[in-house]
Every structure is written in structure tokens, then in C-alpha cells.
C-alpha positions in Angstrom: 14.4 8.3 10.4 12.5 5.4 9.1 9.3 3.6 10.0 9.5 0.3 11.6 6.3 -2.3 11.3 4.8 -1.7 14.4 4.1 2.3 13.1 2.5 1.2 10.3 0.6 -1.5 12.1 -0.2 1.4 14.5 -1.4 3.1 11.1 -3.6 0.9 9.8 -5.1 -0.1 13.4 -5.8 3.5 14.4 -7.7 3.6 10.7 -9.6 0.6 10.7 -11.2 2.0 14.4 -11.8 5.0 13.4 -9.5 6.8 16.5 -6.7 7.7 13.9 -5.8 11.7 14.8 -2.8 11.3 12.8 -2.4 14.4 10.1 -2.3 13.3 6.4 1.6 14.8 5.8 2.4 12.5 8.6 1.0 9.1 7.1 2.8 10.2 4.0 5.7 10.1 5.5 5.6 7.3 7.9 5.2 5.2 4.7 7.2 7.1 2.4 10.3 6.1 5.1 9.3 2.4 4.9 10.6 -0.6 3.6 8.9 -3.5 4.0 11.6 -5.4 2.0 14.6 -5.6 0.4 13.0 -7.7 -1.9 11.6 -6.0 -4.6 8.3 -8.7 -4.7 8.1 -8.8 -1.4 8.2 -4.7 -0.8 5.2 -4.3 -3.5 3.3 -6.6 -1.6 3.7 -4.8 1.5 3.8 -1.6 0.1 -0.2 -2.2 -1.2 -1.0 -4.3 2.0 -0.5 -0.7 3.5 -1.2 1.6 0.9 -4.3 0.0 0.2 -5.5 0.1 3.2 -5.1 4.1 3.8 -6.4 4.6 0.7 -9.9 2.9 1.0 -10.2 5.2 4.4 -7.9 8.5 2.8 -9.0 7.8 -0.8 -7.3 11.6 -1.6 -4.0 10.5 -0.5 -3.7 8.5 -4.1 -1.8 10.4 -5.8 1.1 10.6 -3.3 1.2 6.7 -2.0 0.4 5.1 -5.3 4.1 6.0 -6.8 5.7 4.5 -3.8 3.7 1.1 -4.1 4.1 1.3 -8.0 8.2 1.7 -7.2 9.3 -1.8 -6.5 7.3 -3.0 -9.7 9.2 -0.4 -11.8 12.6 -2.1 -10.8 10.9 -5.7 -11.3 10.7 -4.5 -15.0 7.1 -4.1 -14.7 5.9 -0.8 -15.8 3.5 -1.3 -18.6 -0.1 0.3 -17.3 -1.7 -2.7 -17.9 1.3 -5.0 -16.4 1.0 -3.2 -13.3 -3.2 -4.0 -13.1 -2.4 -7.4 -14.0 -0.2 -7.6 -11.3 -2.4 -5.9 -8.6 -4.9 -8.1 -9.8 -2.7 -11.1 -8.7 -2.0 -9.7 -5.5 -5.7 -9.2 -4.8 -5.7 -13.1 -4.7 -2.5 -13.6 -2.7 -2.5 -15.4 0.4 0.8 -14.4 1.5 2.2 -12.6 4.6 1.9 -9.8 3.2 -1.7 -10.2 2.2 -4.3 -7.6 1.8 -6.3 -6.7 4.8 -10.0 -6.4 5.2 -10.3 -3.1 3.6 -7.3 -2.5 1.6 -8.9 -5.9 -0.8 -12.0 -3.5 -1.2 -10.1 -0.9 -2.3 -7.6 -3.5 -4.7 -11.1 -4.2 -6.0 -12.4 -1.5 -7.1 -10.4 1.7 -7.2 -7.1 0.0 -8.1 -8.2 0.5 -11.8 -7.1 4.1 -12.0 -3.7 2.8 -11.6 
């Protein structure tokens, strides 16, 4: 079954307020059964307005939510290392509806470079 908006919304709030319960497994899958958008630009900026934002609270979930943000990228024809940094860089800046929150732009600041 796939997530709808308001889950992940429910994700991120439940993080940022420290009352999240919800198992790690579970907020892998909630956003591995996403899509923001069918539009490949549009689902890698949602994909790291969310994955961003778990990762600066569940910094060890990396490695299994960073592939799924990476994916739309890959099918943009970006999937050079450094074309993927460059791009997260630009997204950092973005003012766009899908816009990094609060804490996910910490995390786009510094960790991001293990990309």
C-alpha cells in the first residue's frame, strides 16, 4: 500500500517534537512506498524535503533512504558523484514547495557530503 502526504507529514511532525514511537523498519517503508511526484525533479525534491529531515534526527537510517532520494536524479541523467552534490547543493537553496524544512537544511548542509 502506499504512503499518502499526510503519513509522511505525520513523519516528520512526530520527529521534529520529539513524540515519534514509530520503529525505524516502519519509516523505511512509509517512505520507500512514496511518491511525491511523477515528475522526476519534482520527486527528488520531495524525496530530500523528507529524507533529509529523518536523517538529521535518524542519522543511521542513511544508507537505506539515501538510494531512494538519489533514484529520481539517476533517471534525470544525473549520476556523476559530484553532479548529484552539485545538485543537492542547489536544492539547499530552493524555495520551492518542496523546500527543505528546518532541519532537513542542517542536515543538506553538512552531512549531505557523504553522498
Amino acid at each position: 500500500m502506499s504512503t499518502n502526504y499526510n503519513e509522511i507529514m505525520d513523519i516528520i511532525y512526530s520527529l521534529e517534537t520529539n513524540t515519534s514511537k514509530m520503529p525505524d523498519q516502519e519509516i523505511i517503508n512509509k517512505i520507500l512506498s512514496w511518491t511525491p511526484s511523477y515528475s522526476c525533479e519534482s520527486a527528488a525534491e520531495g524525496y530530500f524535503m523528507v529524507v533529509s529531515t529523518v536523517l538529521h534526527f535518524r542519522p543511521h537510517l542513511e544508507e537505506q533512504l539515501i538510494i531512494k532520494a538519489i533514484e529520481p536524479l539517476y533517471y534525470l541523467g544525473i549520476d556523476n558523484p559530484q553532479d548529484v552534490i552539485g545538485w543537492i547543493n542547489h536544492y539547499h537553496l530552493s524555495k520551492g514547495p518542496y523546500r527543505p524544512w528546518k532541519y532537513g537544511s542542517h542536515w543538506l548542509g553538512t552531512a549531505h557530503t557523504k553522498v
